[in-house]
C-alpha positions as CSV (number, residue, x, y, z in Angstrom):
1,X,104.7,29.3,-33.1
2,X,102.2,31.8,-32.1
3,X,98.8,31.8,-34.4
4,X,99.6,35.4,-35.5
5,X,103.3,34.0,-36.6
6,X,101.3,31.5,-38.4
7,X,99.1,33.2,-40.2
8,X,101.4,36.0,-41.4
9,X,103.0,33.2,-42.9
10,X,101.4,32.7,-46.0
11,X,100.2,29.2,-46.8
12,X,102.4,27.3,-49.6
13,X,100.3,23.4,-49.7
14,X,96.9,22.8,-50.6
15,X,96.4,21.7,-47.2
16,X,97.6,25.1,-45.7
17,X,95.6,26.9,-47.5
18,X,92.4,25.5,-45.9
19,X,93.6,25.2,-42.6
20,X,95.0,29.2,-43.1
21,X,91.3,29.7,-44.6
22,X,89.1,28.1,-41.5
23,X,91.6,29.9,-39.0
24,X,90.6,33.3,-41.1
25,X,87.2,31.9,-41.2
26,X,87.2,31.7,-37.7
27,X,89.1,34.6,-36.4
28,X,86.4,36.9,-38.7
29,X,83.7,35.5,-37.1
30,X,85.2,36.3,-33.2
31,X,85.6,39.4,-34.2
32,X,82.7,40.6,-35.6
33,X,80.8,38.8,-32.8
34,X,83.1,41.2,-30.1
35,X,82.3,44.3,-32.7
36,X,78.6,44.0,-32.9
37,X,78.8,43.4,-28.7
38,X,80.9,46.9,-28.4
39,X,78.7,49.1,-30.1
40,X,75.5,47.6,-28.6
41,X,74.0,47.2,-32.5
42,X,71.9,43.9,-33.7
43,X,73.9,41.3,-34.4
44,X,73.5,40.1,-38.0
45,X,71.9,36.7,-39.3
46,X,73.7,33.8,-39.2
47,X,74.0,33.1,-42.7
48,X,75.2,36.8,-43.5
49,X,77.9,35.9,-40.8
50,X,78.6,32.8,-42.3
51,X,78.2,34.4,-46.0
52,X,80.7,37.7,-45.2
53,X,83.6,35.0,-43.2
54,X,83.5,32.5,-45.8
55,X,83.9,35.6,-49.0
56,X,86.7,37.5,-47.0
57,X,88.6,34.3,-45.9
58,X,88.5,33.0,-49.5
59,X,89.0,36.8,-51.2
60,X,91.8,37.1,-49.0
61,X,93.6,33.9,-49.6
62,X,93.4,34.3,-53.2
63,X,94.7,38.6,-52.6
64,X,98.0,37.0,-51.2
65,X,97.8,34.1,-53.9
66,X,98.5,37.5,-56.1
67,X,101.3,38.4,-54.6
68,X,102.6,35.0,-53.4
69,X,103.2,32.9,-56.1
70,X,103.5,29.7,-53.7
71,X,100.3,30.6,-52.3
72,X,98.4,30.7,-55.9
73,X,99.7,27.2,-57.0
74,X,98.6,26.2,-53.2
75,X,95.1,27.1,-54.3
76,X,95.2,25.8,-57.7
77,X,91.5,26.3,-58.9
78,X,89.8,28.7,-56.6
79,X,86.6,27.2,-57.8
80,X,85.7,25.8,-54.1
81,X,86.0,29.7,-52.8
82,X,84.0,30.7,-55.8
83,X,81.1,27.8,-54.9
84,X,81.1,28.8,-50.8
85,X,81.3,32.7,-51.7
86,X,78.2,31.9,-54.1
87,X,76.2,29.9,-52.1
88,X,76.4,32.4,-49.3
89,X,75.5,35.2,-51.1
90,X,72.7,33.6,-52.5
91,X,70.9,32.6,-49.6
92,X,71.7,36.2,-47.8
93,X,70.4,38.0,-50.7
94,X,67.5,35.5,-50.6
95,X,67.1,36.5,-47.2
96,X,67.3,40.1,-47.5
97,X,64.8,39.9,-50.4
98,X,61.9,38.3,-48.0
99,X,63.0,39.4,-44.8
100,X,61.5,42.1,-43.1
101,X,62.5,45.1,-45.9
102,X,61.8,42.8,-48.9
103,X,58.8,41.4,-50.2
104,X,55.9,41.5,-48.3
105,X,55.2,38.1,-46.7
């Protein structure tokens, strides 16, 4: 089974769901890395990368929990997407907030 078979499959165990969300994880990161190289632009900060994978892998497995109902009992209490999604944006907005733009350091 090819990885796009496999991830158009959406996941129905607990265990799916977090292999289906580091594979998404993943993928996002490879392919923003190859965007940011094609248009020549400043690659963003890790955490942001980390921060924007982790929120659309976990936003998107709970989407097709919406419309899967195998795929919402899978992920059962979304409360471990909620804490990664969280934490990320915390320290990116932390980030932005006393980097270079924000307060004057």
């Amino acid at each position: 089974m090819s990885l796009l078979t496999w991830l158009s499959a959406p996941p129905e165990t607990t265990e799916d769901v977090w292999v289906w969300f580091t594979a998404v994880f993943i993928v996002y990161l490879i392919v923003r890395k190859g965007a940011v190289g094609l248009r020549g632009g400043q690659a963003p900060t890790n955490m942001a990368r980390l921060s924007d994978a982790a929120t659309f892998a976990g936003s998107l497995v709970v989407l097709i929990g919406i419309v899967h109902p195998a795929t919402l009992k899978a992920v059962g209490d979304t409360t471990g997407f909620l804490i990664m999604a969280g934490v990320g944006g915390f320290f990116y907005g932390a980030e932005q907030l006393v980097g270079d733009h924000g307060l004057p350091g």
